[in-house]
C-alpha atoms as a printed R data frame, in Angstrom:
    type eleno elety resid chain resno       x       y       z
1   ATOM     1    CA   UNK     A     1 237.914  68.107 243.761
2   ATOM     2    CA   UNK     A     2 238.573  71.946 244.308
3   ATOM     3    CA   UNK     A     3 240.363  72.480 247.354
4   ATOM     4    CA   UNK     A     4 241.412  76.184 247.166
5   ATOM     5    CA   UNK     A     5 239.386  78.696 245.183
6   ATOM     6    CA   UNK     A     6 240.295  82.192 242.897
7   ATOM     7    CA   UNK     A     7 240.211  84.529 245.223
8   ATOM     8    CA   UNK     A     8 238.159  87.373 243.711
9   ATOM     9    CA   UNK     A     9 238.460  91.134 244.925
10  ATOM    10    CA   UNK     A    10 235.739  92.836 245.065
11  ATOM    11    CA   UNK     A    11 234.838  96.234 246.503
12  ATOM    12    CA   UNK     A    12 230.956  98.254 247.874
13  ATOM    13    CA   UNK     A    13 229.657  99.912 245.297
14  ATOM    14    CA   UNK     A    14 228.232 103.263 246.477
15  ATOM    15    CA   UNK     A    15 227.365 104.510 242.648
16  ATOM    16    CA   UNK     A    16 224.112 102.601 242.032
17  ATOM    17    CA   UNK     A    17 222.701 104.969 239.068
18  ATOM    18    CA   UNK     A    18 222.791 104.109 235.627
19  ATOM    19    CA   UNK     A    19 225.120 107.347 235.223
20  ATOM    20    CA   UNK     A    20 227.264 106.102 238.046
21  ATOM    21    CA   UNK     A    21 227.689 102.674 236.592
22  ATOM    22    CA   UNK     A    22 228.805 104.057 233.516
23  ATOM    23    CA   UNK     A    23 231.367 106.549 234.685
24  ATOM    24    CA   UNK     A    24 232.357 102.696 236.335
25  ATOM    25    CA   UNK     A    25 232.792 101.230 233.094
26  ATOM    26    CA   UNK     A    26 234.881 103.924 231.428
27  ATOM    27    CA   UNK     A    27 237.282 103.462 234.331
28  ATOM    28    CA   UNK     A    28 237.680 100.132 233.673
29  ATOM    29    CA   UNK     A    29 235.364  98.935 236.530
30  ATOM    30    CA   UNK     A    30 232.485  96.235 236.065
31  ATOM    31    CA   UNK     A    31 229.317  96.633 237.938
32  ATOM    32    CA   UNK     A    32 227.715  94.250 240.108
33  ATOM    33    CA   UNK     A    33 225.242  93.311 243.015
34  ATOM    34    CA   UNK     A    34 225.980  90.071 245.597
35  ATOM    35    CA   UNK     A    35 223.228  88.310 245.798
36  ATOM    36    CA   UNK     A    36 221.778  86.796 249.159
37  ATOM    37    CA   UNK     A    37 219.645  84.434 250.411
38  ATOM    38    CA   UNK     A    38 217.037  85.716 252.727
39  ATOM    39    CA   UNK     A    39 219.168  88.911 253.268
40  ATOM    40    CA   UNK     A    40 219.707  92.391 251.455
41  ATOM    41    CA   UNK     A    41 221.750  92.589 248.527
42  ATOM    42    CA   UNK     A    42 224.670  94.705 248.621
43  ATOM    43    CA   UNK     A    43 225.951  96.224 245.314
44  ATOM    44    CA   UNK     A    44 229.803  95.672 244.119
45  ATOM    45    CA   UNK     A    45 232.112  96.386 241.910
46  ATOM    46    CA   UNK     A    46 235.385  94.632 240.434
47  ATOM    47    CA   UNK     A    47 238.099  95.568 238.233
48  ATOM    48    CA   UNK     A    48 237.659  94.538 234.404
49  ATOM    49    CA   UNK     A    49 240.726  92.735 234.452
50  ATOM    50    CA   UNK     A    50 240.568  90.831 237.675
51  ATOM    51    CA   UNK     A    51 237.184  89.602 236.431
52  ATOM    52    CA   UNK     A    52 238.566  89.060 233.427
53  ATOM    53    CA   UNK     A    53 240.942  86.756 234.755
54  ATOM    54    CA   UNK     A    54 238.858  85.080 237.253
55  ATOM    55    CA   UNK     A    55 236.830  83.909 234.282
56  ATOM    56    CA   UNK     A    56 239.777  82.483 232.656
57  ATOM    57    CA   UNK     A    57 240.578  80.549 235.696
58  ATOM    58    CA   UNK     A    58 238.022  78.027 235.197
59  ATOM    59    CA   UNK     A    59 237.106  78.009 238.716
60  ATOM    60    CA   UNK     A    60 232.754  77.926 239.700
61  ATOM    61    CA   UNK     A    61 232.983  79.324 242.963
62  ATOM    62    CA   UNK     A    62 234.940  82.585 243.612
63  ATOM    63    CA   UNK     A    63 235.938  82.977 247.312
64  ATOM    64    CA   UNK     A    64 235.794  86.875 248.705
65  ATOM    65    CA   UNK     A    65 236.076  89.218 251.888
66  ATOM    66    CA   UNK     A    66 233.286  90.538 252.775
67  ATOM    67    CA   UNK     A    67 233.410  92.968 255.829
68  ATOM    68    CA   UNK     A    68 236.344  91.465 257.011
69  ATOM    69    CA   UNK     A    69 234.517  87.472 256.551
70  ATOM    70    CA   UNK     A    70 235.930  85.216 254.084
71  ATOM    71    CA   UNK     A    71 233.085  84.036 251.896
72  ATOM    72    CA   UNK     A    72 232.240  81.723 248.838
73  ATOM    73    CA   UNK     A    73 230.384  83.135 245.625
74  ATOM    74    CA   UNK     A    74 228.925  81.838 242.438
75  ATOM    75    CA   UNK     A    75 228.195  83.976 239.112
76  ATOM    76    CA   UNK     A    76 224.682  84.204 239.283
77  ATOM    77    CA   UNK     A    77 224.242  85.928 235.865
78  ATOM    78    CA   UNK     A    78 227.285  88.300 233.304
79  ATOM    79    CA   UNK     A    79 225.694  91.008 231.174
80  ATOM    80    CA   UNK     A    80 227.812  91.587 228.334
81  ATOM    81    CA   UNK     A    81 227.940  94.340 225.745
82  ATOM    82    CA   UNK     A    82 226.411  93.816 222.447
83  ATOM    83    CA   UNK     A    83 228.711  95.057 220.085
84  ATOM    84    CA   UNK     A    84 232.357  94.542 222.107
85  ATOM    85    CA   UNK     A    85 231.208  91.686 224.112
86  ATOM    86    CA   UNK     A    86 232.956  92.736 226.915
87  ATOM    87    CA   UNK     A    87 231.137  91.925 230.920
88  ATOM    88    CA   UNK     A    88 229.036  94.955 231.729
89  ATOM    89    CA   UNK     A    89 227.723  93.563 234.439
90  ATOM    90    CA   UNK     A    90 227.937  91.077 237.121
91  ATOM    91    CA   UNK     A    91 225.464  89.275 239.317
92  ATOM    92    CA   UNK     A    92 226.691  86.806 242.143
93  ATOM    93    CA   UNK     A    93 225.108  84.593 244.631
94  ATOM    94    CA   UNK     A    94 226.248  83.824 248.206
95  ATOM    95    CA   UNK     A    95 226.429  80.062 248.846
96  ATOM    96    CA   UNK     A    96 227.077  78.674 252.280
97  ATOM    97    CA   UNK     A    97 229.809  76.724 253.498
98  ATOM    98    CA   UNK     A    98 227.206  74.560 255.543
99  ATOM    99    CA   UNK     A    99 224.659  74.576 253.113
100 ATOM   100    CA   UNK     A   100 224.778  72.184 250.116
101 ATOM   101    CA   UNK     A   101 224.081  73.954 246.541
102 ATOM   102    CA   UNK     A   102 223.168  73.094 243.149
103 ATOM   103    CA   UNK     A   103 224.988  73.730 240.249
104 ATOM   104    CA   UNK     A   104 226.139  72.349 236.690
105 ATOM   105    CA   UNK     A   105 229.826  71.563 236.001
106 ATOM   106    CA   UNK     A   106 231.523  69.996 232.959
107 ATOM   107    CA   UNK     A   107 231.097  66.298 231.886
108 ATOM   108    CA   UNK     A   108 234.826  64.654 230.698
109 ATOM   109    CA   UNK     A   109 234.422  61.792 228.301
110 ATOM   110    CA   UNK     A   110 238.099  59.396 229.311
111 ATOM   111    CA   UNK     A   111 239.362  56.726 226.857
112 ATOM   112    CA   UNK     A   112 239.528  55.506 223.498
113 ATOM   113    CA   UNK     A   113 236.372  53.593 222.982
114 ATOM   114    CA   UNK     A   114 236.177  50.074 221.412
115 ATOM   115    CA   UNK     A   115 233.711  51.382 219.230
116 ATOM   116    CA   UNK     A   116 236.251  54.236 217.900
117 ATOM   117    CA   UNK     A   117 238.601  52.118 217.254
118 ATOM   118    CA   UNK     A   118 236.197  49.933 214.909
119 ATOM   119    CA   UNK     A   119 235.559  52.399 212.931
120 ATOM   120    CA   UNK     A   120 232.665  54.336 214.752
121 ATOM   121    CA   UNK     A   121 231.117  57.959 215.463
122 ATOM   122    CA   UNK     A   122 231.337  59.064 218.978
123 ATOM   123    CA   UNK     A   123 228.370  61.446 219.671
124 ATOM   124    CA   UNK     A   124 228.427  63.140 223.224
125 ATOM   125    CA   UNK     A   125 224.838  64.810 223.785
126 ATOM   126    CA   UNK     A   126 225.838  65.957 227.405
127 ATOM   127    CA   UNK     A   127 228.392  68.140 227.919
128 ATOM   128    CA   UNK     A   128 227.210  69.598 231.679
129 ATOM   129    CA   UNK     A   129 225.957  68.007 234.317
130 ATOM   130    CA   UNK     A   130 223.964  69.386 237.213
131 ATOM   131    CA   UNK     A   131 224.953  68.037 240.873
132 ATOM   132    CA   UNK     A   132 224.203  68.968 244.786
133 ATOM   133    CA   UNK     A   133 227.044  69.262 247.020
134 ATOM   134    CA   UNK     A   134 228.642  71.475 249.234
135 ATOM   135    CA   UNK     A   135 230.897  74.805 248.432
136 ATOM   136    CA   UNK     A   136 234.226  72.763 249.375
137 ATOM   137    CA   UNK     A   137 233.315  69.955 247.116
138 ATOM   138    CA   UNK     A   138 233.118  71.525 244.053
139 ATOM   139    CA   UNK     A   139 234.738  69.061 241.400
140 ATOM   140    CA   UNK     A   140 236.310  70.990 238.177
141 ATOM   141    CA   UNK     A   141 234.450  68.234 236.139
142 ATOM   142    CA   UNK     A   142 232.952  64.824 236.076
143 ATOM   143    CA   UNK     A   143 234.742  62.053 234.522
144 ATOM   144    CA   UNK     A   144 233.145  58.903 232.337
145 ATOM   145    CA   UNK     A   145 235.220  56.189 231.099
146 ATOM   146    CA   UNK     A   146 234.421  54.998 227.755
147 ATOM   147    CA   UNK     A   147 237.128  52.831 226.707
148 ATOM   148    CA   UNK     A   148 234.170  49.791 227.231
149 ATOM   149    CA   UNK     A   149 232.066  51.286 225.105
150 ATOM   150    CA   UNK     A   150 231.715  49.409 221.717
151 ATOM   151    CA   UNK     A   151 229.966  50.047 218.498
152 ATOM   152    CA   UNK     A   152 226.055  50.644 217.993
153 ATOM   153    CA   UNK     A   153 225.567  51.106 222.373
154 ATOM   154    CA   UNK     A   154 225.380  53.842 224.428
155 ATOM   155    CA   UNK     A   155 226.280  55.328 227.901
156 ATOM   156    CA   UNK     A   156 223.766  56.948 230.545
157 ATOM   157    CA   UNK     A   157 223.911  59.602 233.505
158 ATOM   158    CA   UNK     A   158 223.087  56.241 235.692
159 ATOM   159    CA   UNK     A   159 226.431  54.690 234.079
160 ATOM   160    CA   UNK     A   160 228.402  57.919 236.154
161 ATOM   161    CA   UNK     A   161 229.934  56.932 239.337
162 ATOM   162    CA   UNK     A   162 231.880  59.274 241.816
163 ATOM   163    CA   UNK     A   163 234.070  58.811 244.706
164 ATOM   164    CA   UNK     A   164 232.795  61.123 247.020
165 ATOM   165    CA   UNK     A   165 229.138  60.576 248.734
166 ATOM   166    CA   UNK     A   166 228.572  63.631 249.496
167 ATOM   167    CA   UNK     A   167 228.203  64.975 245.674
168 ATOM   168    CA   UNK     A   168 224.840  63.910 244.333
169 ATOM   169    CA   UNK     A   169 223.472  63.768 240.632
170 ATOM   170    CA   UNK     A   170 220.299  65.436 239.894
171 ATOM   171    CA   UNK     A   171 220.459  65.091 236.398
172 ATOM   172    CA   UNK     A   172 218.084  62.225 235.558
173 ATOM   173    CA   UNK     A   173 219.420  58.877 235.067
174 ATOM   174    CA   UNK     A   174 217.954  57.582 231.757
175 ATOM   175    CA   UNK     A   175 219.641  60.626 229.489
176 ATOM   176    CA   UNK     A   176 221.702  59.469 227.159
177 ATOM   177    CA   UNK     A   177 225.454  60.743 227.561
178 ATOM   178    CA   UNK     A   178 227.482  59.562 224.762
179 ATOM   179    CA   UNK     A   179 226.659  57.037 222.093
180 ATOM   180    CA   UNK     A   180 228.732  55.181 218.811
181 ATOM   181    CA   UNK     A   181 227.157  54.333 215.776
182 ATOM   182    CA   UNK     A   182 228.387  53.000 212.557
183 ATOM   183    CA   UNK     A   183 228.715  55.719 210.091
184 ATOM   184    CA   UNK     A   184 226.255  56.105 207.127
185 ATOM   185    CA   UNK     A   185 226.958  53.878 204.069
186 ATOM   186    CA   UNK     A   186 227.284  56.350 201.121
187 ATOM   187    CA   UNK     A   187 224.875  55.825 198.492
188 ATOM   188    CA   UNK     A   188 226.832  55.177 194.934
189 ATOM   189    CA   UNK     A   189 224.363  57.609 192.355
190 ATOM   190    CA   UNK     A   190 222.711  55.832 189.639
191 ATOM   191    CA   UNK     A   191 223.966  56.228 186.218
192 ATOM   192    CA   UNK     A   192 221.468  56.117 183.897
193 ATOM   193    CA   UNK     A   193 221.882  53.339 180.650
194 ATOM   194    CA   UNK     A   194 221.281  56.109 177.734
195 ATOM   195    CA   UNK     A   195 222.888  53.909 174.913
196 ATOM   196    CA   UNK     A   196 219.634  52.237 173.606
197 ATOM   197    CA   UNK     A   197 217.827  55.817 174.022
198 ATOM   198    CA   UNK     A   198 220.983  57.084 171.279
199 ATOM   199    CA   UNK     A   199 220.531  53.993 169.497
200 ATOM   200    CA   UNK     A   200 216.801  53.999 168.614
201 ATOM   201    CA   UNK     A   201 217.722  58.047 167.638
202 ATOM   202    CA   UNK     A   202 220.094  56.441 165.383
203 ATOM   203    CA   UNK     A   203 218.056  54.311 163.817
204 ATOM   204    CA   UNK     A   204 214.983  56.874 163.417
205 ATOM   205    CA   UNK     A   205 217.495  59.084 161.475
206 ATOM   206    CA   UNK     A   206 219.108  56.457 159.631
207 ATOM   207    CA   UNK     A   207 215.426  55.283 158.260
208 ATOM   208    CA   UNK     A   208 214.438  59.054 157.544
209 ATOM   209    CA   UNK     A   209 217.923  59.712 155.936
210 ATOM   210    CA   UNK     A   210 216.784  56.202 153.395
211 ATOM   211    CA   UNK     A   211 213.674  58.238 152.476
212 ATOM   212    CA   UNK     A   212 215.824  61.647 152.134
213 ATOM   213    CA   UNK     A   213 217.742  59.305 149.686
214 ATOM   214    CA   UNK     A   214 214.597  57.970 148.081
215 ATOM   215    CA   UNK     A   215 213.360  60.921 147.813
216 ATOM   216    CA   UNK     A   216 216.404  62.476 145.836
217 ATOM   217    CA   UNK     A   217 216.802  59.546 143.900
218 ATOM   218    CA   UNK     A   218 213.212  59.843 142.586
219 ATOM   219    CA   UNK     A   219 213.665  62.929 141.329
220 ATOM   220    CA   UNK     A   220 217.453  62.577 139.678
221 ATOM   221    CA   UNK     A   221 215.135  60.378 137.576
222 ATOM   222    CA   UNK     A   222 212.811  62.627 136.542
């Protein structure tokens, strides 16, 4: 579990025109509003490169100061641009220390499988899973062991377990996480038996070659 978060700097935005926030972005400066519950908004702004690196950290919650108050943050939404890609905008959401909050963090497949190791096709078809827990017990991911996984079975959400109670799993039990199958048999193409096809050909020209011969013989005697 996360026990320290990136620390992300953040300062009031005061432009809050479209001409404003562009005079932002030429300076290197991304846009942004904080987001909270039951409260106003205030708009923000960060630096293009602290965000940028934030981002790169890997963490889900961003801690920040806020009027002197140290507070936790989630990226609500990024706007990027359409041609260079880069974050024009940033939206993030105020979550509680107190307060439990929902949110979707990776799921780790652990082990070499049985099934692998026979031969078999791993398929994941869950790569995030969504959980309720509080700010402080964030995990980076959630781990499933497959090494007991063998060939032609499959693992489920309700196969997950965690060691902390106070992260729950909203995602519903019965989806299917990760499954091994035997691969496809390739199909050997059928070669078609043309000999007898070339040999009745044969034999039609042959016979119509006899009459050709006939034919000249006939009149060699005339």
């Amino acid at each position: 579990m996360a026990s320290s978060y990136y620390k992300l700097d953040i300062t009031d935005r005061t432009q809050i025109r479209t001409k404003g926030s562009k005079a932002l972005r030429r300076e290197g400066i991304v846009p942004g509003v904080l987001y909270y519950a039951g409260e106003a908004n205030v708009n923000i702004s960060v630096d293009k490169m602290v965000l940028f690196h934030a981002l790169q950290s890997g963490q889900r919650i961003y801690e920040i100061e806020q009027k002197g108050d140290t507070q936790f943050t989630m990226i609500k939404e990024l706007q990027y641009h359409p041609v260079t890609d880069e974050v024009i905008h940033i939206d993030l959401m105020r979550v509680r220390r107190s307060e439990k909050m929902t949110i979707s963090v990776p799921l780790v497949l652990v082990g070499e499988s049985d099934g692998v190791k026979e031969g078999g096709i791993l398929s994941q078809a869950m790569n995030q899973i969504e959980i309720s827990c509080f700010p402080t017990d964030v995990p980076e991911n959630i781990l499933l062991n497959i090494e007991d996984l063998e060939m032609n079975s499959s693992k489920s959400v309700a196969d997950i377990s965690l060691d902390n109670d106070d992260i729950e799993i909203l995602s519903a039990q019965d989806i299917n996480v990760v499954s091994i199958h035997m691969p496809a048999a390739e199909e050997e193409p059928e070669v078609e038996d043309i000999g007898d096809e070339e040999g009745v050909e044969g034999e039609e020209t042959t016979e119509e070659g006899s009459d050709s011969d006939e034919a000249g013989g006939d009149s060699k005697e005339s």
